[in-house]
KOLNU-717699 format. One line per 2 residues: their letters; for each residue x negated, y, z negated of N, C-alpha, C. Coordinates in Angstrom, 1 decimal. Layout:
<sites>
A> X Y Z X Y Z X Y Z; ...
</sites>
This chain:
<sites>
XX> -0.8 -1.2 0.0 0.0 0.0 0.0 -0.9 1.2 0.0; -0.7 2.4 1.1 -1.2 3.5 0.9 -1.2 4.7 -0.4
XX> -2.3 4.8 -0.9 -2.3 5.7 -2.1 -2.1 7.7 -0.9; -1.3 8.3 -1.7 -1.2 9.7 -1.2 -2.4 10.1 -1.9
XX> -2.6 11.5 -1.2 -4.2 11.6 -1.5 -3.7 12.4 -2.3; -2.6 13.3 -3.0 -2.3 14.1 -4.0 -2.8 13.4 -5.3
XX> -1.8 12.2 -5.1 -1.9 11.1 -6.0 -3.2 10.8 -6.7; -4.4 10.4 -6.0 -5.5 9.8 -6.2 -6.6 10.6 -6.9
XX> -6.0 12.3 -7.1 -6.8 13.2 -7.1 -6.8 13.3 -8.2; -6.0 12.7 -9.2 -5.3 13.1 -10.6 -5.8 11.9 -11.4
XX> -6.8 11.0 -10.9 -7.0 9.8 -11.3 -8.7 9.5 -11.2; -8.7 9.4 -12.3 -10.8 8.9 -12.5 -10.9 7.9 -11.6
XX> -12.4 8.3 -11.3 -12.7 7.6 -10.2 -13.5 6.0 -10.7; -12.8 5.8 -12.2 -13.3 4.4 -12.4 -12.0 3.8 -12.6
XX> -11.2 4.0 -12.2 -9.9 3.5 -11.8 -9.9 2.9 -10.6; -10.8 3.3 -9.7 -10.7 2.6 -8.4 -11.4 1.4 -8.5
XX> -11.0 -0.3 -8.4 -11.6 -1.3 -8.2 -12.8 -1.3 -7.2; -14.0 -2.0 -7.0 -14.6 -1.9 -5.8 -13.7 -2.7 -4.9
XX> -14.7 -2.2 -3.7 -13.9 -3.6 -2.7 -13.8 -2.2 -1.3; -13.5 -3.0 -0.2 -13.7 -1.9 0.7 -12.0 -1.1 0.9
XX> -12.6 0.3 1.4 -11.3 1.2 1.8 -11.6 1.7 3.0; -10.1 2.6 3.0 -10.3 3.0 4.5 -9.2 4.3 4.4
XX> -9.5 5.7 4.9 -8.9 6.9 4.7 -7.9 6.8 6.4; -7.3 6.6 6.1 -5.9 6.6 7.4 -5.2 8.3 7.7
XX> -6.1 8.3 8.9 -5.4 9.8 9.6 -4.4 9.7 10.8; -3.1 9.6 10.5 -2.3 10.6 11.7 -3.0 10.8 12.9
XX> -3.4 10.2 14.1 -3.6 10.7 15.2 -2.6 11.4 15.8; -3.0 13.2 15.7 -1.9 14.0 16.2 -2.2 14.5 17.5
XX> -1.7 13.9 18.6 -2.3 14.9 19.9 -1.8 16.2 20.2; -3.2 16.3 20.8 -3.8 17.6 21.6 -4.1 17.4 23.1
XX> -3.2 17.8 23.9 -3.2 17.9 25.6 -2.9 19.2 26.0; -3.1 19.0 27.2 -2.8 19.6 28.2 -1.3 20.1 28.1
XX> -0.9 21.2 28.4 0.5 22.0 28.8 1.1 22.1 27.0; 0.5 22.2 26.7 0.9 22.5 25.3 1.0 24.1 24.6
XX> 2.4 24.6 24.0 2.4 26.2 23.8 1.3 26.2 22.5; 0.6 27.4 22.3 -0.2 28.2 21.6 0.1 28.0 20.2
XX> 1.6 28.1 20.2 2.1 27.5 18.7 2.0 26.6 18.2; 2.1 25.2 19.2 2.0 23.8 19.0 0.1 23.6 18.9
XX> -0.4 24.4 19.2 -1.9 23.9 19.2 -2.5 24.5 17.9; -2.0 25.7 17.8 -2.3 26.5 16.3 -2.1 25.3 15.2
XX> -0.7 24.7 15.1 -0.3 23.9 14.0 -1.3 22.6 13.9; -1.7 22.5 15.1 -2.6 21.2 15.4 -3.8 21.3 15.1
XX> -4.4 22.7 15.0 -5.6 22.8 14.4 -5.8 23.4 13.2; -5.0 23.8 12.5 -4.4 23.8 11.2 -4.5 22.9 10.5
XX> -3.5 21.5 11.3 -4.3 19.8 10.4 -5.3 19.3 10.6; -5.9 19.4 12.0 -7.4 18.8 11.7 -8.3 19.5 10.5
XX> -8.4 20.6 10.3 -8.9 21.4 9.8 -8.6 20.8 8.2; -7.4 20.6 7.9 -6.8 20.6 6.4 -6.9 18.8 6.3
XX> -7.3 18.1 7.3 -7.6 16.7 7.3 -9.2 16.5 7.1; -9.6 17.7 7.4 -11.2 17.3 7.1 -11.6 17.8 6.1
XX> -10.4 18.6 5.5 -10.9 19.1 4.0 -10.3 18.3 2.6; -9.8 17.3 3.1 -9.6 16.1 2.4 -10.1 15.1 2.0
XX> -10.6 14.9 3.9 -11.7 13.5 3.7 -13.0 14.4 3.1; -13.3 15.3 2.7 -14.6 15.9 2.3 -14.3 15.8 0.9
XX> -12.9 15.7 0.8 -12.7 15.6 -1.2 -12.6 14.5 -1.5; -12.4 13.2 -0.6 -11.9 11.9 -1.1 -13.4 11.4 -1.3
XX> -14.3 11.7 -0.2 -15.7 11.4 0.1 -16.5 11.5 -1.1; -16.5 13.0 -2.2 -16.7 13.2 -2.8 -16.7 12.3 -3.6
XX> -15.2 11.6 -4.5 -14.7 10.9 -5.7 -14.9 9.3 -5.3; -14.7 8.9 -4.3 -15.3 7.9 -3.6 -16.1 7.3 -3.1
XX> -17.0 8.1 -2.1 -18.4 7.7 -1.6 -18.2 8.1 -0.3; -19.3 8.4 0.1 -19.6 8.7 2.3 -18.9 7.9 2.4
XX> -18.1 7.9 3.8 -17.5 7.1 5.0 -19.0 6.6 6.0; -18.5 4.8 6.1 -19.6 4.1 6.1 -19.4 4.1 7.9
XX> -17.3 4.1 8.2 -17.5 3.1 9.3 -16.4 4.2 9.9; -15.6 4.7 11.4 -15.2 5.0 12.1 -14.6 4.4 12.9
XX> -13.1 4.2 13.1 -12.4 3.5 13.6 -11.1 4.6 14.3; -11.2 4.3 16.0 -9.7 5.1 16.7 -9.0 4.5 17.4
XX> -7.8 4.6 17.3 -6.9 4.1 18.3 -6.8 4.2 19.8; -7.5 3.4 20.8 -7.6 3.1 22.1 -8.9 3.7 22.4
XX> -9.6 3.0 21.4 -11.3 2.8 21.6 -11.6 1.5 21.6; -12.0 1.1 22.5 -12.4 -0.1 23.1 -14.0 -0.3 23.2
XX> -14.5 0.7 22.9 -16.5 0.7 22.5 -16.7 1.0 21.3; -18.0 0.4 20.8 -18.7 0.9 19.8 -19.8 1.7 20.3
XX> -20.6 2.2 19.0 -21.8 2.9 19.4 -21.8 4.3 20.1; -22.6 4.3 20.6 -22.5 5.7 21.5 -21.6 6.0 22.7
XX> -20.8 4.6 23.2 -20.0 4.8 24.4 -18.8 5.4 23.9; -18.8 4.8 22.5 -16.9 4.7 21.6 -17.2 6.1 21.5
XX> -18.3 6.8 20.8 -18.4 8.4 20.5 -18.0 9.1 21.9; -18.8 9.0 22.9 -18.4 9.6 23.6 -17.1 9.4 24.3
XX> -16.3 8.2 24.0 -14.9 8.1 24.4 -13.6 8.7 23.6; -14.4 8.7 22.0 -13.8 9.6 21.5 -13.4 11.2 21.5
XX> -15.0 11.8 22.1 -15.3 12.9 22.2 -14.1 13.7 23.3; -13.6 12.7 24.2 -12.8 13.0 25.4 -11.9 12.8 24.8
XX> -11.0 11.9 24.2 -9.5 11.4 23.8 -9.0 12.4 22.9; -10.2 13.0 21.9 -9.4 13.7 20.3 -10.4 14.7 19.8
XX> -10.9 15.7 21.0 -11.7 16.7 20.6 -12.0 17.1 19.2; -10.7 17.5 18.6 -10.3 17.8 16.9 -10.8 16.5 16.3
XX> -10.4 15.6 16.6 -10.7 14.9 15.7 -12.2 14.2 15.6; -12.7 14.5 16.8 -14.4 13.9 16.8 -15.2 15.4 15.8
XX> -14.8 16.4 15.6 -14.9 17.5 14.7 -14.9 16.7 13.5; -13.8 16.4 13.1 -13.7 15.8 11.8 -14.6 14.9 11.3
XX> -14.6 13.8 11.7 -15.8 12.6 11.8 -17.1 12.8 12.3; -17.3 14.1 12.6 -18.8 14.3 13.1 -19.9 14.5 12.3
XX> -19.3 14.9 11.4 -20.3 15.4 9.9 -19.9 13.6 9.4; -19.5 12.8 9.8 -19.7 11.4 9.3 -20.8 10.7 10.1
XX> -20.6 11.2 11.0 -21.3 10.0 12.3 -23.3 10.9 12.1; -22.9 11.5 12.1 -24.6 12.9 11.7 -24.9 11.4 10.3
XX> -24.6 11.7 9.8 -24.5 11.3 8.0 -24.8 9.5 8.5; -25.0 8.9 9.5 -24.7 7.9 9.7 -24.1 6.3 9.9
XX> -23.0 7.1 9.4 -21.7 5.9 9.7 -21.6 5.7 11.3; -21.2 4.5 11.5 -20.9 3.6 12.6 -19.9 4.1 13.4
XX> -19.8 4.4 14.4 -18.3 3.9 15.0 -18.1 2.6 15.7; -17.4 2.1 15.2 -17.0 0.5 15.5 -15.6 0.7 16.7
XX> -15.6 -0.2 17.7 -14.5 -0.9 18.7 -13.3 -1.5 17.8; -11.9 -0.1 17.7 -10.9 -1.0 17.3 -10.1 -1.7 18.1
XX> -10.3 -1.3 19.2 -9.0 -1.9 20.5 -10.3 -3.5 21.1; -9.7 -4.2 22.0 -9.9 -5.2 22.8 -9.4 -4.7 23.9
XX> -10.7 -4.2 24.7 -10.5 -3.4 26.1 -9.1 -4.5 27.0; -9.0 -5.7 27.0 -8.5 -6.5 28.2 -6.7 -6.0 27.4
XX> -6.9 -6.6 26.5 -5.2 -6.3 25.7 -4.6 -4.8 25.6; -5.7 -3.6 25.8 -5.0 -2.3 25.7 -4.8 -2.3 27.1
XX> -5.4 -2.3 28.2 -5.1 -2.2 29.0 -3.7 -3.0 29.5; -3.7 -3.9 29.1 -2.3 -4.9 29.7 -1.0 -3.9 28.9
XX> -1.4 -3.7 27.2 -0.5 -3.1 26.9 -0.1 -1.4 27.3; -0.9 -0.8 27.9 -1.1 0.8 28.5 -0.2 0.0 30.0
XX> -0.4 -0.9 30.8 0.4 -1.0 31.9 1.7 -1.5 31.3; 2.1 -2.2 31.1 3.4 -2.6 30.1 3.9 -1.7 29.7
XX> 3.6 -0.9 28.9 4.3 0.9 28.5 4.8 1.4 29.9; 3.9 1.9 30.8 4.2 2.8 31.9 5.5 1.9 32.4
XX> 5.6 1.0 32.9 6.3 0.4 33.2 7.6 0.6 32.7; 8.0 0.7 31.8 9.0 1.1 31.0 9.4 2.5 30.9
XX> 8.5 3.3 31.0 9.0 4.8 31.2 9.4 5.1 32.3; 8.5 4.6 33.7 9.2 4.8 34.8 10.6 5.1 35.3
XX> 11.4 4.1 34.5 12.9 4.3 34.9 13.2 2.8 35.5; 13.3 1.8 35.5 13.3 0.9 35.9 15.1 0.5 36.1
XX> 15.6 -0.3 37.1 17.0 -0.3 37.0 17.6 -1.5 36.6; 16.7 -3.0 37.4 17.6 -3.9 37.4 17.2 -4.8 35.5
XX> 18.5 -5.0 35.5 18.3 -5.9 33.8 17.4 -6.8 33.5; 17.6 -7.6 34.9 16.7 -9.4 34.3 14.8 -8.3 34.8
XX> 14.4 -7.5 35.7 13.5 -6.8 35.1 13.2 -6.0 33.9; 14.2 -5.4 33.6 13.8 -5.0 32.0 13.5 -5.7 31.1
XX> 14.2 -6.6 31.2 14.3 -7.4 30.1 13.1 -8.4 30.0; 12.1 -8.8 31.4 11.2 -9.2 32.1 10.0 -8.4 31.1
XX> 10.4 -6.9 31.8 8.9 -6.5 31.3 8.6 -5.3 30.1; 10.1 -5.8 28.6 10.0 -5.4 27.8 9.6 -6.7 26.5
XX> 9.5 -8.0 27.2 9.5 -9.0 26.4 7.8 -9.3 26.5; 7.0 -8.9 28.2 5.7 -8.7 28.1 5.2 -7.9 27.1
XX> 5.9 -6.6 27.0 5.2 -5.6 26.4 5.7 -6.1 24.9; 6.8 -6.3 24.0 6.8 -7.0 22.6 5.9 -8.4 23.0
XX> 5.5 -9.1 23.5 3.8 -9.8 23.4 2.6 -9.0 23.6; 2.1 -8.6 24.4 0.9 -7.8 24.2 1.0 -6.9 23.1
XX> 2.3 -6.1 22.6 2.3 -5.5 21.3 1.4 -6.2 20.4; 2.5 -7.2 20.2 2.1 -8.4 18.9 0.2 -8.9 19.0
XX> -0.2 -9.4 19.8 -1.6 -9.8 20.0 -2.3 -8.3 19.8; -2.0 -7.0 20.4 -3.0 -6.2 20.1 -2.8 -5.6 18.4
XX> -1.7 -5.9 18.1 -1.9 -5.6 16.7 -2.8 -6.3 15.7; -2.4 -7.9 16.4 -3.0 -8.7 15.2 -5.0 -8.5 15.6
XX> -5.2 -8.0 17.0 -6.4 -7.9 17.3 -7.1 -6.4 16.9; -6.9 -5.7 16.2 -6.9 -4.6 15.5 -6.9 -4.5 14.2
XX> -6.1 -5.8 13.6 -6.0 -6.0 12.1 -7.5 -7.1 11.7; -7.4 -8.0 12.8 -8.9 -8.8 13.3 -10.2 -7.8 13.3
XX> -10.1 -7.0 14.3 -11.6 -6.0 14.2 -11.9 -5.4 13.4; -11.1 -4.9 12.2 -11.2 -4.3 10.8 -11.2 -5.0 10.1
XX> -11.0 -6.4 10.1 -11.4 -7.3 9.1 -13.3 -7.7 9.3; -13.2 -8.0 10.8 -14.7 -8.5 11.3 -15.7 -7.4 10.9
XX> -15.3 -5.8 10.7 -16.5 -5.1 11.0 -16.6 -4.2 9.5; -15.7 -4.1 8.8 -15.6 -3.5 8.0 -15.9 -4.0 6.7
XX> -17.6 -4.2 6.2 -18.3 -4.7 5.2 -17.4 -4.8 4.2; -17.9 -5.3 2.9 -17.5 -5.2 1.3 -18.4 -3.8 0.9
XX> -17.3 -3.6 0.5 -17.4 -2.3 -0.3 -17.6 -0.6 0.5; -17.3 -1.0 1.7 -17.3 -0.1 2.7 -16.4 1.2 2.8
XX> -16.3 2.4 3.2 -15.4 3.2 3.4 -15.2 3.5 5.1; -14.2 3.1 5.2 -13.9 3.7 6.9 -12.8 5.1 6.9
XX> -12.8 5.4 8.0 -11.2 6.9 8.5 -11.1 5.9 9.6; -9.8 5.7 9.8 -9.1 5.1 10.6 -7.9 6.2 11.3
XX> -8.2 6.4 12.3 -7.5 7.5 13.3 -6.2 6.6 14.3; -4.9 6.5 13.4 -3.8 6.1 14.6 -2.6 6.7 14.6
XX> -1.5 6.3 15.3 -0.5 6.5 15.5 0.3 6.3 14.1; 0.8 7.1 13.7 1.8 7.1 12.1 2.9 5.9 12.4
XX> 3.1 5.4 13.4 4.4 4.2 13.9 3.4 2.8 14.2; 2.8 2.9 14.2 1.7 1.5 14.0 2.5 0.3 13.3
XX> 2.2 -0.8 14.0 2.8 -1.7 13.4 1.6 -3.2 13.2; 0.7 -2.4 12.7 -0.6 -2.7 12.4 -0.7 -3.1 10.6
XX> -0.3 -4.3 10.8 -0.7 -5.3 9.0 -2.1 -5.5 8.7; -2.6 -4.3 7.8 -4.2 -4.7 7.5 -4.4 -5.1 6.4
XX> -5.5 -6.0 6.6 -6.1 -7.2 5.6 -5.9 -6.6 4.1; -5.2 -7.2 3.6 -4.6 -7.2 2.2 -5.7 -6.7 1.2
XX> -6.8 -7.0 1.2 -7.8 -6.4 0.3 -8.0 -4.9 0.3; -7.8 -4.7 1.5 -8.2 -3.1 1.7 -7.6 -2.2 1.0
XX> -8.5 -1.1 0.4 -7.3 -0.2 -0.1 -7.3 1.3 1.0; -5.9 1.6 1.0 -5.9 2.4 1.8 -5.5 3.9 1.6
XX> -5.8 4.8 1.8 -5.5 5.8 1.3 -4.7 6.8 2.3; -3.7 7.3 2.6 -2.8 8.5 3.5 -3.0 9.5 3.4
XX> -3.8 10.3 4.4 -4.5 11.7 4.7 -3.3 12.2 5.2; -2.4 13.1 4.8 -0.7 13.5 4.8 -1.1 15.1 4.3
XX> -1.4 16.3 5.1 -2.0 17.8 4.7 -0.4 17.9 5.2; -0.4 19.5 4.5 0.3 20.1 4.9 1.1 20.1 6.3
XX> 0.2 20.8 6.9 0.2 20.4 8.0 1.0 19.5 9.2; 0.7 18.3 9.0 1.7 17.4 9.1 3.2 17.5 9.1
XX> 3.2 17.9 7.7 5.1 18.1 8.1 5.4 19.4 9.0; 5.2 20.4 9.2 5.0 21.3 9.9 5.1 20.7 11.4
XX> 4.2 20.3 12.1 3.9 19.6 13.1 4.9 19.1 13.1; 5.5 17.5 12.4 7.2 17.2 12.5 8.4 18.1 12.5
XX> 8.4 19.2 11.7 9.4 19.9 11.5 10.0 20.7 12.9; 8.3 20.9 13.8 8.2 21.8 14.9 8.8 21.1 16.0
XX> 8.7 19.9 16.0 8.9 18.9 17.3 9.9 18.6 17.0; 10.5 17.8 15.7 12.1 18.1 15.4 12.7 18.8 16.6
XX> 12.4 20.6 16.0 13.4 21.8 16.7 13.4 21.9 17.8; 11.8 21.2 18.3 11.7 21.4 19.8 13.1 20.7 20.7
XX> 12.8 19.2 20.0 13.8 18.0 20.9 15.2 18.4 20.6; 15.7 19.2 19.6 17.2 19.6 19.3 17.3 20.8 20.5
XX> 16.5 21.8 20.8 16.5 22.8 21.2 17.1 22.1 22.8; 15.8 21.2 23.2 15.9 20.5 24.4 17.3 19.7 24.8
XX> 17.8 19.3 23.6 19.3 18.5 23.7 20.0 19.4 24.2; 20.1 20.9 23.4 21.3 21.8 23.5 21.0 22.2 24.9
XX> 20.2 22.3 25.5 19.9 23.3 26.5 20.7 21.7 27.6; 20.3 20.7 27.4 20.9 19.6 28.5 22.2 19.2 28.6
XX> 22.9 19.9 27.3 24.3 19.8 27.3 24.7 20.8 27.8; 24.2 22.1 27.7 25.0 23.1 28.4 24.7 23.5 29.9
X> 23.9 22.3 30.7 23.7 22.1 31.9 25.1 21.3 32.7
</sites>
């Protein structure tokens, strides 16, 4: 179960058992065609997410290991794959990776890719049933394997007694190894960012009904 980082702050740090952990951040994107508003809020939480992991770091110890969702390299390829995918967030982890922590391969290049084609496929618009139904039962399989192959690569790479940041999607349906303890990097920020995209998609309803 994830500890809130409010939570943790209020609590001696010989309360924490050893054993390895891992700080879990919200991958919140940052693209292209996005309003000034929406980027402001976005760099507001990286910002207020690295001033967390610098306080958890603190009461717990350096981050050992570096883990992102639809990173398929380790080493220097995964950095620089990250450097492209989550500008902000290779900021955050940079004063980790300097400091000497790892970035480890959390994806299995062959399974994201099948699962990244499987998705498209489904947003397309597709019409006939026995295809939907075809290539929504591929994509709940490749789901399932790339989960359990993610819950696998964080088991295989992530030492005793180790600290990782784990960068995913908040809807993950990612079961990790029961030993771990996990902690929820949840800034401000964050709700903000939900509250904003909320308004957006209500805004966008009303405007499609009065078309």
């Amino acid at each position: 179960m994830a500890e809130e980082l409010g939570k943790i702050e209020k609590m001696p740090v010989e309360d924490f058992k050893k054993g390895r952990k891992f700080f879990f951040v919200p991958f919140v994107y940052f693209g292209e065609g996005l309003t000034d508003e929406y980027k402001k809020k976005v760099n507001q939480y990286w910002e207020q997410v690295e001033k967390q992991i610098t306080e958890l770091s603190l009461k717990l110890g350096e981050v050992n290991v570096i883990y992102h969702e639809l990173i398929a390299a380790s080493g220097e390829d995964g950095v620089a794959s990250l450097k492209e995918l989550n500008k902000q967030g290779y900021k955050v982890v940079k004063t980790c990776l300097e400091k000497n922590a790892r970035l480890e391969a959390l994806e299995n290049a062959d399974l994201l890719t099948e699962f990244m084609d499987w998705s498209r496929c489904l947003v397309i618009g597709l019409q006939n049933p026995r295809v939907i139904s075809k290539v929504y039962e591929c994509y709940s399989e490749v789901t399932k394997k790339r989960n359990e192959s993610i819950a696998q690569k964080i088991n295989e790479t992530l030492k005793e007694n180790e600290i990782a940041i784990v960068l995913m999607r908040e809807n993950h349906q990612v079961q990790f190894p029961s030993d771990i303890q996990v902690f929820y990097i949840s800034p401000p920020a964050l709700d903000e960012i939900k509250r904003w995209l909320r308004e957006q998609e209500h805004k966008a309803g009303e405007e499609t009904k009065e078309k």
